[in-house]
C-alpha positions, 0 to 999 in steps of 0.5 A: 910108596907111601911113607908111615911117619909122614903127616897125613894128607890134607882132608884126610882123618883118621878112620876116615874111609878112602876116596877114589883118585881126581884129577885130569890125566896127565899121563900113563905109563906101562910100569910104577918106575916110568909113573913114578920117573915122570913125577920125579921129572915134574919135581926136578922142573920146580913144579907143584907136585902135591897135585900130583896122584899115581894110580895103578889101573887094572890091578892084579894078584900075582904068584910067582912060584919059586920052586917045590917043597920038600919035606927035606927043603922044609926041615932043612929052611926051618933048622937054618931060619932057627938057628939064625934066630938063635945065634942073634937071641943067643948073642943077646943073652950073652951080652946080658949074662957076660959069657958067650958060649953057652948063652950062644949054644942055648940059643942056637939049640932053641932057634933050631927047635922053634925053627923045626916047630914052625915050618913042620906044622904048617906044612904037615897040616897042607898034607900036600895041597901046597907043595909049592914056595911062592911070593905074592904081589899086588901089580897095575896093568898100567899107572896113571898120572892124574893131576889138579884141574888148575895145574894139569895143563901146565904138568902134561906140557911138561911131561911131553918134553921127557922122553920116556 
């Protein structure tokens, strides 16, 4: 995972289009929780692990289907998402202005409308080419470990001790 608030690797400029991985292979792995244990592993041991790179191999769009869509399932997530949005913007207002009730109704009235708005065109303009919920994902056959030349020997020695 990467971390947006964290500086930018070394040799790396903004705009500056990205580079393939290097290093040796110091290990691969079936699953990112194993790549990423064994990283940890090398980290725990005091080693270097700013030379250290996981690279997902083989990668894959996959679709999960969650189940079909309705137009029942889909007016009934959009009053529930909307009114939701219009309890939290409803809460807002009524913070600001002082009352509650009435900022809170208003709110969820609108939330309900936005709510309705926002799930029924989408799905209308499909006209039933997509009656399916999904989630996408982007996953690796299998992740590499690959490390610096200089210090790769030393890390593929110390990943054989861990039992993965």
């Amino acid at each position: 995972m990467t971390n947006p608030l964290a500086p930018r690797a070394a040799g790396t400029r903004r705009g500056e289009l990205p580079t393939p991985p290097s290093g040796w292979p110091i290990g691969s792995y079936p699953t990112y929780a194993e790549a990423q244990r064994a990283v940890d592993y090398l980290s725990d041991q005091e080693f270097s692990v700013e030379d250290v790179t996981i690279v997902g191999v083989n990668l894959m769009q996959v679709e999960r289907v969650l189940g079909r869509l309705s137009w029942a399932k889909v007016i009934g997530g959009g009053i529930v998402s909307g009114a939701w949005l219009g309890v939290f913007f409803g809460l807002l207002l009524g913070i600001v202005t002082g009352g509650f009730l009435a900022p809170l109704l208003v709110g969820i009235v609108g939330g309900i409308v936005f709510g309705l708005i926002s799930t029924t065109i989408p799905y209308a303009a499909t006209r039933g080419t997509r009656d399916f919920a999904s989630t996408m994902q982007l996953v690796a056959g299998r992740y590499d470990v690959l490390c610096d030349p200089k210090t790769a020997e030393k890390a593929r020695d110390m990943l054989a001790r861990l039992a993965i």
